[in-house]
N, C-alpha and C positions, 0 to 999 in steps of 0.2 A: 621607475619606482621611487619614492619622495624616499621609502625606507625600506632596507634593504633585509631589515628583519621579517618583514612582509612576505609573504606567501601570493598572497592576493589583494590587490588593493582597488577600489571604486571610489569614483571620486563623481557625484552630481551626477547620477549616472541616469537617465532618463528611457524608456521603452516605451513604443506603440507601435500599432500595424493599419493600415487603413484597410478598413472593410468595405467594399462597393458593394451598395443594396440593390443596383442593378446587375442583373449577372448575362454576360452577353456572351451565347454560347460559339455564336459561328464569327470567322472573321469578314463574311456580311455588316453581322451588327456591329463588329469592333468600329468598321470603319466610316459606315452610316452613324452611327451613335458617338463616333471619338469624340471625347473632350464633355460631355453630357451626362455623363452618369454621375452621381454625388457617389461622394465615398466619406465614408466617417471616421472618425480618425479614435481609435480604440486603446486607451493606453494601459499597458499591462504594471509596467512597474513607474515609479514618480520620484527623480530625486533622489538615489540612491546612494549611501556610503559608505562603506563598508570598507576596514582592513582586518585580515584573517592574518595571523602568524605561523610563521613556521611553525612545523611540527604540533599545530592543533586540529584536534577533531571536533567537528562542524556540524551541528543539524539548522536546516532549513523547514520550519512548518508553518503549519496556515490549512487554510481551507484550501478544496478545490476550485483552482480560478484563480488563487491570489498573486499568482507569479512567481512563485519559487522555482518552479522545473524553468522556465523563462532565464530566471535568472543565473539558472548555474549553464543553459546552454550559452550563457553571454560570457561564462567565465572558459570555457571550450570555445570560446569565438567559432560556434556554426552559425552563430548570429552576431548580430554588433548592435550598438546601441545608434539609440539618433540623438541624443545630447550625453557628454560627462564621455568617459573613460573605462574601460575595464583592463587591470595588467596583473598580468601573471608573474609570477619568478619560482621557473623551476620546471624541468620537465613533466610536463602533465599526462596524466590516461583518462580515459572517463568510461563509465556503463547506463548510457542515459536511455537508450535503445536498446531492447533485446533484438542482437543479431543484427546489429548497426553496422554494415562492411562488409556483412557474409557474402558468400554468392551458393545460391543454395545446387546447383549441379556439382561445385565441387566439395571435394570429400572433408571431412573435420582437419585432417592433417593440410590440406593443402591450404585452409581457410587460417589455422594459426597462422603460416606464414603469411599470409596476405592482410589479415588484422596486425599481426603483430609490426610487420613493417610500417603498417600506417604510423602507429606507437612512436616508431624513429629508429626501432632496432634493427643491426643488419643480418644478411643470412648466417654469418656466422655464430653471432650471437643470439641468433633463433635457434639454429642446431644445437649448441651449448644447453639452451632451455627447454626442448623439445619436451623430454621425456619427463622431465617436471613438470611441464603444463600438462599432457595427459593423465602423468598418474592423478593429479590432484582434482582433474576435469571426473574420473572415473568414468573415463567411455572407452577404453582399450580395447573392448569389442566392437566398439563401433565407428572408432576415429578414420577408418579407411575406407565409411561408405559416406555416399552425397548426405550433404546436410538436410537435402528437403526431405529425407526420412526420420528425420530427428524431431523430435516432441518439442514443447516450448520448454521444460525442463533440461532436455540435453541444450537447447540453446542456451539458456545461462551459465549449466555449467561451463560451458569451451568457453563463453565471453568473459566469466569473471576469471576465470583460470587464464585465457591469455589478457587480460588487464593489468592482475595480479601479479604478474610475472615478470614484467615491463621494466621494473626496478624505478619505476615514477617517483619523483615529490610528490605530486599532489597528485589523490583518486578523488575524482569527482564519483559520485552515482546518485541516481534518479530513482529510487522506488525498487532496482531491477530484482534486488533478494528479496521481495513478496514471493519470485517463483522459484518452483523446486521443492523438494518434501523437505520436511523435518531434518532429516540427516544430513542433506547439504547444505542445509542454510545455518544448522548450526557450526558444518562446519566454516563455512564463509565469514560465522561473524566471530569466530575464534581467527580466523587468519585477519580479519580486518582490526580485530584486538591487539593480535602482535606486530600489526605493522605501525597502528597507533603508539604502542610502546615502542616502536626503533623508531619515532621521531617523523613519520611520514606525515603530511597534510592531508586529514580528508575531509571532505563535504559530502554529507549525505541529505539528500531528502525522503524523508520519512513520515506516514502514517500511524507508523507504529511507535508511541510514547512510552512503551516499556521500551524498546530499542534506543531510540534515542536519551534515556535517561542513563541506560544500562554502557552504552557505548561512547555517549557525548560526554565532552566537557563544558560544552557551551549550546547554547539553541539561540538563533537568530528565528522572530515569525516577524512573519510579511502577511501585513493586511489589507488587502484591496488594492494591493502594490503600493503601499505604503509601508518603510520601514517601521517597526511598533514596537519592538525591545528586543533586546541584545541581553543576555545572563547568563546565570547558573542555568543548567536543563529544566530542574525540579520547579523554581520559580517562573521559570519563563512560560512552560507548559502550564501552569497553575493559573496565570495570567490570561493564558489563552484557550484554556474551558471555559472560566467565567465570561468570556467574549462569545464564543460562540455560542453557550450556554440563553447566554442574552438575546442576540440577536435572533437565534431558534424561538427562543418565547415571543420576544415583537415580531416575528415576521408573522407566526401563528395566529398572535392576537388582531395582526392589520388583515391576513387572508380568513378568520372567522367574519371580523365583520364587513366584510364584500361578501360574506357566503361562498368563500373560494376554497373551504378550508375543510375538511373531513378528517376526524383522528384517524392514528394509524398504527398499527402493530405488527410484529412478526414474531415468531415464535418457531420450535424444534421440537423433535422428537431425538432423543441422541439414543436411547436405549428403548427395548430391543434395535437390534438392528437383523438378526440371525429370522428367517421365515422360521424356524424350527426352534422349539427349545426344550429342550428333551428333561424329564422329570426326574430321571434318577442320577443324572449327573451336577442338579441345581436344584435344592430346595426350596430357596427363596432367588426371584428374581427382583433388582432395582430397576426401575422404570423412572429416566432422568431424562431432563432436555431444560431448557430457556425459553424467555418472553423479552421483550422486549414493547415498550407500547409512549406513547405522546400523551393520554388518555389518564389521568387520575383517578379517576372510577370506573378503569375498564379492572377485570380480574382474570384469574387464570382458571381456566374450565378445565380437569384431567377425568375422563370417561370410558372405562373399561366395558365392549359390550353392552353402550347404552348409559349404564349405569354412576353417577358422577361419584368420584373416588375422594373419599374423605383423608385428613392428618397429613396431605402435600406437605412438604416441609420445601422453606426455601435458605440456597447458600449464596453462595461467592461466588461470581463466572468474571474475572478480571478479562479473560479471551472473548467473553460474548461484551463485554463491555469498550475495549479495545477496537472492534469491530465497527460497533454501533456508537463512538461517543459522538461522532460528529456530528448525525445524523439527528441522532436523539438528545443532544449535549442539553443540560436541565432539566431531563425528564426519566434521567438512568440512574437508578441505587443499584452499584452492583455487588452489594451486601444480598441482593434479593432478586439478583436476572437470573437464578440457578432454581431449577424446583427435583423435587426427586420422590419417590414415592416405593416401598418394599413390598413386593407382592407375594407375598405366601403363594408359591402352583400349587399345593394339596386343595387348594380351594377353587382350582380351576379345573373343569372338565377335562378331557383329552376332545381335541379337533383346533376350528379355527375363532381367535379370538379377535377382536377389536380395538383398538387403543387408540382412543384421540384426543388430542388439549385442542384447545382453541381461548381466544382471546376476546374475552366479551366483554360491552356493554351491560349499563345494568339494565338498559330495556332488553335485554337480547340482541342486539346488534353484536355478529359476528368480524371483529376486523379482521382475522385471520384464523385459521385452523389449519391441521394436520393430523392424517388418519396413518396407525401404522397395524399393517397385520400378518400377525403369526402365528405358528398351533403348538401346542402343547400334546408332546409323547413322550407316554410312558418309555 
């Protein structure tokens, strides 16, 4: 390490993989075919340099593709670079894989110890933490059956729970808290809070820009695997919608005129959701959901039984926004991805009713729709 206040240091750090476009299934053709097939030489990241310090928290983003999960497996050396350097200082954990080490016959308890040792910890100081990583795992009912009965939810939690527990310098993670409800992930990122405040190093890569601004102190995006700016969260991400934002519009405008190109929408129904909705315990019902669309003159169609529903109002969907920036980046105000609508049931029959939006065209071209339906009892 040049400096020792360094956590993580890159120096010229270079990644590619050769792709052979011949694929030679039996070792027949390996050995008829050796030396003959081209392979192309694919590079993920270019040049890389990077020093992280002690005790900072790290966001990695970029589009999909760009090389950031790349680059944090090259800081976890499961990979190595083909030119430059990547060194660490400090004992490290990482969550890049849901369920990276398991072995799914044996049971949650026998799998902490067999993660947790990889970690570097020994069996006494796994017993020591045993009953801390379960309670915080919350599967005490189910830590003594095989894992392959476990959801992809219980897999996260035992992963970040023995990660977590490891007493690491540096957490790496890849994405892995997209999974798991609501309850776990806030508490995950309340535990990833306090560990940032006792001075731990972490890196995470993230989708999610309220997360990273809310958690980070810094954001590194990687473009094309190319290094592209280093800052503040707020500025860095602000940098990099207008980038993608961009490139969303010229790719659009190059595949219209090839004729390669079709707008595109999607859209929800979020309420009702209940088949039933009983009249004397709900006077007025709200009928709410989201659009989202590429389209500048596409509009929102809401149709009650045919009939198209007038006074839509629309709000704020930060979470539908969130979701879709990538996707849509320069074609999302999410002053207005929210639409919602109050229905008076006195004015509805009793039986089964109809509810559909859809996303039009002003010829009538439907790019998307959604029917939902439920009856109204007295």
């Amino acid at each position: 390490m040049e400096n020792m206040e360094n956590a993580i240091e890159i120096r010229d750090m270079t990644k590619y993989f050769k792709v052979h476009n011949e694929k030679m299934h039996t070792l027949k053709e390996r050995i008829l075919y050796f030396g003959r097939g081209q392979a192309e030489i694919h590079r993920v990241l270019n040049h890389i340099n990077l020093d992280i310090k002690k005790g900072e928290t790290v966001a990695l983003i970029g589009t999909n593709g760009s090389g950031k999960s790349t680059l944090l497996k090259l800081m976890t050396k499961i990979i190595y670079p083909n030119e430059g350097t990547v060194e660490t200082n400090g004992k490290l954990t990482s969550l890049l894989e849901l369920g990276a080490g398991f072995h799914i016959e044996f049971s949650g308890r026998e799998n902490i110890y067999f993660n947790a040792s990889i970690f570097g910890l020994t069996r006494k100081e796994i017993d020591e933490r045993i009953d801390e990583i379960i309670e915080f795992s919350e599967l005490e009912d189910f830590i003594d059956q095989p894992i392959r009965t476990y959801s992809s939810g219980m897999y996260m939690r035992l992963a970040f729970s023995v990660a977590i527990n490891v007493d690491a310098d540096i957490l790496l993670i890849d994405e892995i808290l997209a999974v798991g409800d609501q309850h776990f992930q806030d508490k995950c990122y309340a535990k990833l809070r306090q560990l940032r405040d006792s001075g731990k190093t972490i890196v995470i890569v993230s989708h999610s820009l309220g997360v990273v601004q809310e958690l980070c102190r810094r954001a590194i995006w990687i473009y094309h695997g190319d290094f592209k700016l280093d800052g503040a969260p707020s500025y860095v991400i602000e940098e990099y919608l207008k980038q993608i934002a961009l490139d969303n519009q010229q790719r659009r405008a190059r595949n219209k005129t090839l004729g390669m190109y079709k707008n595109q929408g999607v859209l929800y129904i979020d309420t009702p959701v209940e088949s039933s909705i009983y009249r004397k315990a709900e006077k007025t019902k709200i009928f709410n959901g989201w659009m989202v669309t590429d389209s500048a003159m596409a509009r929102l169609r809401v149709s009650l039984d045919g009939k198209e529903l007038e006074g839509i109002t629309r709000h704020r969907r930060e979470d539908v926004y969130r979701a879709y920036y990538e996707q849509y980046a320069g074609f999302l105000d999410v002053d207005t991805l929210g639409w919602e609508k109050v229905i008076d049931l006195s004015q509805l029959d009793n039986g089964e009713h109809q509810l559909k939006a859809e996303c039009m065209e002003p010829n009538g071209t439907v790019l998307y729709s959604m029917v939902n339906i439920f009856s109204v009892i007295d």
